[in-house]
Each structure stands twice: as C-alpha cells, then as structure tokens.
C-alpha positions in Angstrom: 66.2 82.4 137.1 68.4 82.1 133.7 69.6 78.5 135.6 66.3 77.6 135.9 65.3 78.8 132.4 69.2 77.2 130.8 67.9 74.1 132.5 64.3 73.8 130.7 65.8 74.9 127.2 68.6 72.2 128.2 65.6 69.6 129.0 63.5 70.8 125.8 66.4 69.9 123.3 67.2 66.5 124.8 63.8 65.8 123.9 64.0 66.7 120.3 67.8 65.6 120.0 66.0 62.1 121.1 63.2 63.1 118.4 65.3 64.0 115.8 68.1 61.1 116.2 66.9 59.6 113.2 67.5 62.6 110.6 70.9 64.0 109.2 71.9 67.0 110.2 71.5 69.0 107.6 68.0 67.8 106.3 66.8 67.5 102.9 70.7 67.6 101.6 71.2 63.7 101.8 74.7 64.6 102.5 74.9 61.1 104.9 74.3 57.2 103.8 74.0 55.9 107.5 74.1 56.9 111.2 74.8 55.4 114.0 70.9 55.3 116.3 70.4 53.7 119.9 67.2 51.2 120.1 65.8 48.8 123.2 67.9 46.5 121.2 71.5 48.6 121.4 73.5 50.4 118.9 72.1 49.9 115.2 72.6 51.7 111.6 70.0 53.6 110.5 70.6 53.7 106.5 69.1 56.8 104.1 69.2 57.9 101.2 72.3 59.8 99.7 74.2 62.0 97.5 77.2 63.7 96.6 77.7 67.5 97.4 77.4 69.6 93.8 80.8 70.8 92.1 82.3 72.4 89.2 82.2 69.9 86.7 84.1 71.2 84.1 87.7 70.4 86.1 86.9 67.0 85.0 85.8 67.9 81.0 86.9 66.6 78.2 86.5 68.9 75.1 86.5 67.9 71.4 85.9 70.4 68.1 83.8 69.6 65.0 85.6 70.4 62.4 89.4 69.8 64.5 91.2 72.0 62.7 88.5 74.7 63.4 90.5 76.8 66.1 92.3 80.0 64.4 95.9 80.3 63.9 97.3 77.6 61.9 98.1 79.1 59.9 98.2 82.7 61.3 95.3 85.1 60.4 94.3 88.6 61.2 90.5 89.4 62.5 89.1 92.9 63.7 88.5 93.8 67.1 85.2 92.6 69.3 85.0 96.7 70.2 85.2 98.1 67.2 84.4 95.3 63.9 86.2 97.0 61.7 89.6 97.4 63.3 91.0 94.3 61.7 94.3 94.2 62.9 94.4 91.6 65.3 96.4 88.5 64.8 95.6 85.0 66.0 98.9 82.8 65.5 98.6 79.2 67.1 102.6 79.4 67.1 103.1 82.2 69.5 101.9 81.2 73.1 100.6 85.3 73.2 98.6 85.0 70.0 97.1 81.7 70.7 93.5 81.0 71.4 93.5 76.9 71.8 90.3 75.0 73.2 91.5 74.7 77.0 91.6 78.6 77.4 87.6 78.0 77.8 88.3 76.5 80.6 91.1 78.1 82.4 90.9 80.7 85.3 88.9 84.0 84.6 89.8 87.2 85.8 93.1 87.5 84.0 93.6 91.3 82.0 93.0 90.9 78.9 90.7 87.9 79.0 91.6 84.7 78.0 89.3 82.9 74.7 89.2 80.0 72.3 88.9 81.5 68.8 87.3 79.8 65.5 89.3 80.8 62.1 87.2 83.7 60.7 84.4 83.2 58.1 86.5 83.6 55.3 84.5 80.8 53.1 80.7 83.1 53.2 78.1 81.8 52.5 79.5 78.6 53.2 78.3 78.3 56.9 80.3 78.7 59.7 79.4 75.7 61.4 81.4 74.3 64.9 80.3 71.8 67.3 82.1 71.9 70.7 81.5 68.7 72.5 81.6 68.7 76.7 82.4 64.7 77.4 82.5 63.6 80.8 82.5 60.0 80.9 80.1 60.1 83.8 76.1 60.7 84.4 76.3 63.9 85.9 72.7 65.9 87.4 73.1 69.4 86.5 72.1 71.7 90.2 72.9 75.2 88.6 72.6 77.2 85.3 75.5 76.2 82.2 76.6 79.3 81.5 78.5 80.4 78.3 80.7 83.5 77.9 81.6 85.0 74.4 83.8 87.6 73.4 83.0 87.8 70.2 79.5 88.6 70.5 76.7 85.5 71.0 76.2 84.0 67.7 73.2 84.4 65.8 71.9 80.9 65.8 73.4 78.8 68.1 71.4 74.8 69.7 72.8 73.4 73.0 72.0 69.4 72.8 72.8 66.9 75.7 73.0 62.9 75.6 72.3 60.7 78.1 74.1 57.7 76.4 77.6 59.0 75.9 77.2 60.8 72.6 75.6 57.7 70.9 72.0 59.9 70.5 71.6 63.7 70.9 68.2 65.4 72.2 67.9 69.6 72.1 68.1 71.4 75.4 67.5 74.3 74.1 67.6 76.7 71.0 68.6 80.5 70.4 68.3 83.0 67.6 68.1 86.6 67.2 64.9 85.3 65.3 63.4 82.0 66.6 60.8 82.1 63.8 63.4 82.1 60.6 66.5 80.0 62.1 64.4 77.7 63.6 60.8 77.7 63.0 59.8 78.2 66.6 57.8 80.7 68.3 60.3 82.8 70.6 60.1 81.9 74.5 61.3 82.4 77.8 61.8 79.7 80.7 59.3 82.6 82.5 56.7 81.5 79.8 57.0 78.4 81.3 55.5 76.2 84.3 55.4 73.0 86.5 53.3 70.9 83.7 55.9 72.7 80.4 58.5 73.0 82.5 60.2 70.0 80.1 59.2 71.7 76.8 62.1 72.6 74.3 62.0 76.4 73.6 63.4 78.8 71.3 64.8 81.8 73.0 65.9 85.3 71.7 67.0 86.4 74.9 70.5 86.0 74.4 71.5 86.8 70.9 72.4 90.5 70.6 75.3 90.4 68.3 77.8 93.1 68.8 76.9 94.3 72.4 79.8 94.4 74.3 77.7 94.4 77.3 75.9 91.1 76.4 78.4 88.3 76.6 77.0 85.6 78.5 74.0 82.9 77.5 72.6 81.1 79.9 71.0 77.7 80.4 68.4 78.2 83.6 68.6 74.9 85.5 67.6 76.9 88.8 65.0 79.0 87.2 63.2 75.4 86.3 63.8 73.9 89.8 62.0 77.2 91.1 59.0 76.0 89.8 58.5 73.0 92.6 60.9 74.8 95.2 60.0 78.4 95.0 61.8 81.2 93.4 64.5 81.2 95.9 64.6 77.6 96.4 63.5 77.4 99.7 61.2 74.6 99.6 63.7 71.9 98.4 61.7 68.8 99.8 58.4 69.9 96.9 61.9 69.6 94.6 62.9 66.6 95.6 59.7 64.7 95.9 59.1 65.5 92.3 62.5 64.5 91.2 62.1 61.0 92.9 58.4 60.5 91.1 58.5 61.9 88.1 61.2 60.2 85.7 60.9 62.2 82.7 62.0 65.5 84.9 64.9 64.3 87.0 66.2 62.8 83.2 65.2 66.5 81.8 68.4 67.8 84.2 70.9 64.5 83.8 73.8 64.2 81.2 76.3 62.3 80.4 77.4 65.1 77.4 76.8 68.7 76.2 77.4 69.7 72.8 77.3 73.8 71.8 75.8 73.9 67.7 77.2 77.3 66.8 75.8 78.0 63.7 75.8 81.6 62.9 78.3 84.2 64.2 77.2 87.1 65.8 77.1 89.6 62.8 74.6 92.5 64.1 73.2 93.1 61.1 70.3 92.0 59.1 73.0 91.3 56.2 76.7 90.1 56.2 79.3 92.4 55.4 81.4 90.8 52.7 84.0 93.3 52.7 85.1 92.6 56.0 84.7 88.9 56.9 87.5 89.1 59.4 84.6 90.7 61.4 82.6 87.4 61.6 84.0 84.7 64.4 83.3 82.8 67.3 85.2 83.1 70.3 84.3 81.9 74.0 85.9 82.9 77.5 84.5 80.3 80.2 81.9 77.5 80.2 80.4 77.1 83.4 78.4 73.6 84.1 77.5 72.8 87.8 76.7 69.6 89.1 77.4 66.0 90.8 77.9 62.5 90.3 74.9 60.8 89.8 74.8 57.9 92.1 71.3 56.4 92.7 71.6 57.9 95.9 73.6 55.7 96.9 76.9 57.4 97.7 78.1 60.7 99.3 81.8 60.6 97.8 82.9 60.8 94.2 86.6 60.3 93.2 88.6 60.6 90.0 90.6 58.0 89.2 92.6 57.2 85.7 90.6 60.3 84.2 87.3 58.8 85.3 84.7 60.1 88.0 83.6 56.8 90.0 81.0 56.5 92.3 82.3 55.8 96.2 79.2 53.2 96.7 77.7 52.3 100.1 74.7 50.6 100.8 76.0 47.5 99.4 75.9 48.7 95.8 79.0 49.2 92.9 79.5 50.5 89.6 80.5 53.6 88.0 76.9 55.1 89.2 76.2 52.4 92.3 73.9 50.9 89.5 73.7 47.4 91.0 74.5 45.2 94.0 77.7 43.8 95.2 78.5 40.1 94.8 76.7 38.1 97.8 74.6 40.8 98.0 71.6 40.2 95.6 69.5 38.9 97.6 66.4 41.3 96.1 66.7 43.1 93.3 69.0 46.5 92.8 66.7 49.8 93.4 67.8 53.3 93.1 67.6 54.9 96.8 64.3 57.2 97.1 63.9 60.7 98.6 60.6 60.0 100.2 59.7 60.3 102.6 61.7 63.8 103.6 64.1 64.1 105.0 66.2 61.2 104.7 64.3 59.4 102.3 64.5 55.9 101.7 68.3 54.1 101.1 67.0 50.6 99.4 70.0 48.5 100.6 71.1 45.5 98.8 70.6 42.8 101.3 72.7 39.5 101.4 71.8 36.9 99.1 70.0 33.6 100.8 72.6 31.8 99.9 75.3 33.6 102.1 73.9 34.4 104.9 70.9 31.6 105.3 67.5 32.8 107.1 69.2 35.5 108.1 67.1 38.8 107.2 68.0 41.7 109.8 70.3 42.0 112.5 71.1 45.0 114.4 74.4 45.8 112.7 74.1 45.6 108.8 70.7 44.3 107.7 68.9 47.1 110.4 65.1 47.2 109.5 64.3 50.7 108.7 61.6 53.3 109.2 61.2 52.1 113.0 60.7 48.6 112.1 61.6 45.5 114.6 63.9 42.7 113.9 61.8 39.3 114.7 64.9 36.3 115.4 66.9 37.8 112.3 63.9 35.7 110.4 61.7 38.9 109.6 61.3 42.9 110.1 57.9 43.9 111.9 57.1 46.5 109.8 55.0 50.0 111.4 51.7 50.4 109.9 52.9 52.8 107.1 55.7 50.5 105.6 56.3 47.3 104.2 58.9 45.6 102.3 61.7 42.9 103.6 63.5 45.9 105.6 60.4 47.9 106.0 62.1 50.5 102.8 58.8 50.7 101.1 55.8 53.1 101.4 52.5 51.0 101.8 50.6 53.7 100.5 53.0 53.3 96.7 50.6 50.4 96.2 47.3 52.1 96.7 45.8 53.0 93.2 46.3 56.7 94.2 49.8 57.0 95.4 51.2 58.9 98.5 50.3 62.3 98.9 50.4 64.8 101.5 46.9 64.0 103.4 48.4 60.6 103.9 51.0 61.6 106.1 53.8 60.1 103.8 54.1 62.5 101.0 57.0 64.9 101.2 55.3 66.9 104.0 55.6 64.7 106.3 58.1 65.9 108.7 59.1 64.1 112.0 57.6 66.2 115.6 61.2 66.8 115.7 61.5 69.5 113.0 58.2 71.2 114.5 59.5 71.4 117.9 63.0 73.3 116.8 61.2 76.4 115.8 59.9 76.9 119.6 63.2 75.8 120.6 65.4 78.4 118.8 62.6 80.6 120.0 63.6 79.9 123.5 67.1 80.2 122.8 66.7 83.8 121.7 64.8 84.9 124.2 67.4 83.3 127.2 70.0 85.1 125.4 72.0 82.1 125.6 
C-alpha cells in the first residue's frame, strides 16, 4: 500500500516538476537570470528577470562630516555622562586610542562592553547651533529592503532630517523629519508611518516618535522601509508578488526606496528640557553607536551578482547588458533598445534581453541557445518568434494587454496573480506528502 501510494505522489510531482520547469526555485526572489528548459526543439535558455540577494550596505560606506573638524578631541575636552548629565568628568581626547570617538566607530562591530561611539565636540558656542551633517556615500544606486536604523548614546537629538539623493549628492530630497515638536522645529503636523497608506505611503512626515532626549532606554530611531512595503505585501510581508507588481508599475514608489546617498541633519542635541542649561554645556552632544542601512545593488534586474572592485560596487551583468547598474546593452548587442527587466508577470517576470544587433548576426532573430523566444513562444527559421496569444514583442517579452488603454490587471490573467497550474498543484502535493509520511 505505501508503494502504491510513494508511487502516485512520485507520479503527481513529475507532473508539476514538468509544470513548474519554467520557474526558479525559490519564486518571487528573482534570485536566477536563466535556466536551462527542454522543448520539442531540445535544450534552450529560458531568461527572467533578476536581482541581487539584499546585504549590509554599510561594509561598503563611505562617511564624510560637515563641519570636518566636528568630531571631539582635538583638542581634548571633558563632557558629562549620557546617565547622569551632570557628571561631567568624561574626557574625549582624539590622541589616546581609549579616549577617541572617530567617525568609523559608527560603523564597527556592536556588542563590545562599554559601547563603542563617534562623538561631536560639545556645544560650547550656545546659541550658536550645533549643526552636523553626516554624509553616507556609496558610489552605487542601492534599493533599500529593510529599515536604516540609527543608534545614539547621547540621547536622540531634538531636531534631527534624514535626506537621500538619487544623483550622487548633486540634489537632496527629505526622507523624513523628527522633533520632539514637529509643529515648532519644523512646521509640520506630527505623524506616524501607521498614519499612513498605499495612496500617502510616499508623503514626507514629521515624526515625534523618536526624540525623547535623555532616556537611556530610547536610543535608536528608525527609518521604516518594511513598515511601508507592508502596505502592498501585508504586515508580515507575505504577499511579496502585490510588492513587486507595484514596484515594477509605479515609478515614483520603487524611486521613494532607491539611493545613491543618505545624509543625517542633526540639528539640535538631545537636551530634555524645554530650555538649555547654560551652566553645563558639556551636557549637550551628539554621539552615535551603529548605523544600520540594508539593501542591494540595483541592477535593472539584470544581474544576480554584485562585486566590489577598486572601492566600487559593480553590477555582474547578464542578459547581454553592462554598466555600473546593467544600464544599457553590450556592444553588438543593440539590436532594440535597452529596457530595465520587469517583475510581471510573477514569478519570474520578464528579463528584456538585449538582442544582437542586425548587423552582426543578419536575419537572425531566435535560436534555441541565446536569442530563446520567451513566455512559450516558437522560433519560426531564426527569422521570427510566434508569439502565444498573451504576448508580443520580437522575443515574445512584452505583455499584450500593456497596450490596452486599461493596463493588465488581475481579471486578465496577466497581472501579478497570475500564477502558473504548477504553484496550485504543490499545495495538494505537500498535502500528500504529509499524509504518506514520507
């Protein structure tokens, strides 16, 4: 009986391993540019759309600090204790390797007793401000996947904007803004990202949620990339393709969560009070523990690899493409324009391979190594791909229904829903598994 039953299950998941040959395997993660499928016409690549895996970006930072000779201890100065503000005993002495607080110890490993910081000099010069701008520079468009977080240890400052630029630090836009009171630093209504949704999920808010001064408890701000992506995918993120599927249509959002720079506008120190104490000045600082910015290489999904190389993130391009973000096509390989690869239709979405220019290759269109047609299309004499009813384009890449005045969408079957019979039949097939006790 559990032969008989081993050798149904075994039959059932041929069939969808034969259904399914045409999706990574790890779906919605566009972790692979091609695979290897078998057609009537033999061995052929099946190209889709892809991206790097996400990872700490800040092992690849570079840091720079407005004013440079902002960072305490040259030359030496005493400041009072993040505990208790009016212990001012402490000395910061850029000198002595124990008494240092230099920019890099933002960056270095946590966990170490007691915690390493960068320190600003104390605001000795009141009421002049206590301005500082810490610039995060990575040389690279970078897509954020998880919150930035920020951790003080000398309380989160009163005022404080975190910008981001998409050209390299040539223009700066607001990402977000924080106060212990929106209304007088900044002339904003206070807000949460819960105050938020899917249609203001792009709006620039003032938040108070983060500036308590003093508490010793309260180091850490946050910028919520995840709590903004939860309101396509779900609040735990389940439903990645509604994610994705935005991301690809909707420019102005997939921008909102790509940098090429941060910059951290600390304008007031944490002073926990309505007033400043002018007696004890050494109180008033700003010093910061980690930064934390998760991401990956942005690379037109067009690449699964990025490498450094001479201090720059580069792009490991396939589908024919090159540049730092696989931003155009190789030589001899313009024969159509360069297009960013698509994540419709989920799961593998659509690669957009740079084909061979006429010029190189002739009449030749497709073949069943390089130039496959996609989507289930047929290669006619290397002259053409017959496209299926759903698809058009010189490799079959393109939605038909993107010309309709309407769009896709899900009751057309090629919206973001629209998963192969594969991915239904697994559910029964795990099922089946379980209950074999295989």
């Amino acid at each position: 009986m559990y032969l008989s039953r081993f050798l149904s299950l075994h039959a059932l998941w041929v069939t969808v391993s034969s259904v399914m040959q045409h999706y990574p395997s790890v779906w919605g993660h566009y972790d692979v540019c091609k695979t290897q499928i078998y057609t009537e016409e033999g061995k052929v690549w099946d190209y889709m759309a892809c991206q790097p895996e996400a990872r700490d970006m800040i092992k690849y930072v570079k840091v720079t600090l407005d004013p440079p000779d902002i960072t305490c201890g040259d030359p030496p100065e005493t400041f009072c204790a993040m505990g208790n503000p009016y212990m001012c005993n402490n000395e910061c002495d850029a000198s002595t390797q124990e008494l240092a607080h230099p920019p890099e110890l933002m960056f270095d490993l946590e966990g170490r007793h007691p915690s390493t910081f960068w320190q600003s000099t104390t605001w000795k010069d009141y009421p002049k401000p206590l301005h500082v701008n810490i610039t995060l520079s990575w040389n690279k468009t970078i897509e954020l996947t998880d919150n930035i977080v920020i951790t003080f240890e000398s309380g989160r400052p009163d005022q404080m904007i975190l910008e981001k630029s998409l050209d390299y630090g040539r223009t700066w836009q607001p990402y977000q803004y924080y106060a212990t009171d929106c209304l007088d630093a900044f002339h904003m209504d206070p807000k949460s990202v819960r105050d938020l949704s899917q249609h203001t999920v792009l709006e620039i808010i003032c938040t108070e949620e983060y500036s308590t001064g003093y508490m010793t408890n309260s180091k850490i701000i946050h910028f919520e990339i995840k709590d903004r992506f939860a309101f396509f995918a779900g609040p735990r993120l389940h439903n990645m393709a509604s994610l994705y599927g935005q991301l690809d249509t909707t420019k102005k959002l997939r921008d909102f969560f790509t940098i090429t720079d941060l910059r951290i506008r600390l304008l007031r120190p944490a002073t926990g009070e309505i007033y400043v104490d002018e007696q004890h000045l050494a109180r008033y600082f700003y010093a910061i523990s980690d930064i934390r910015v998760y991401g990956r290489c942005k690379c037109n999904l067009h690449a699964t690899g990025c490498k450094e190389e001479n201090k720059r993130l580069l792009c490991e391009c396939e589908h024919n493409t090159t540049g730092p973000d696989c931003g155009k096509c190789k030589k001899n390989y313009q024969g159509r324009p360069w297009s960013p690869g698509s994540y419709l239709p989920i799961p593998k979405g659509t690669a957009n391979i740079c084909i061979p220019s006429i010029s190189s290759i002739g009449t030749n269109v497709c073949d069943n190594e390089l130039l496959h047609c996609q989507n289930g299309g047929t290669c006619i004499n290397n002259v053409r791909c017959q496209c299926p009813p759903a698809y058009t384009g010189i490799l079959c890449e393109k939605l038909r229904c993107e010309r309709d005045p309407g769009g896709c969408s899900h009751s057309s079957g090629q919206g973001p829903a629209a998963l192969g019979p594969g991915l239904l039949l697994l559910p029964g097939l795990l099922m089946a598994w379980e209950l074999c006790g295989c």
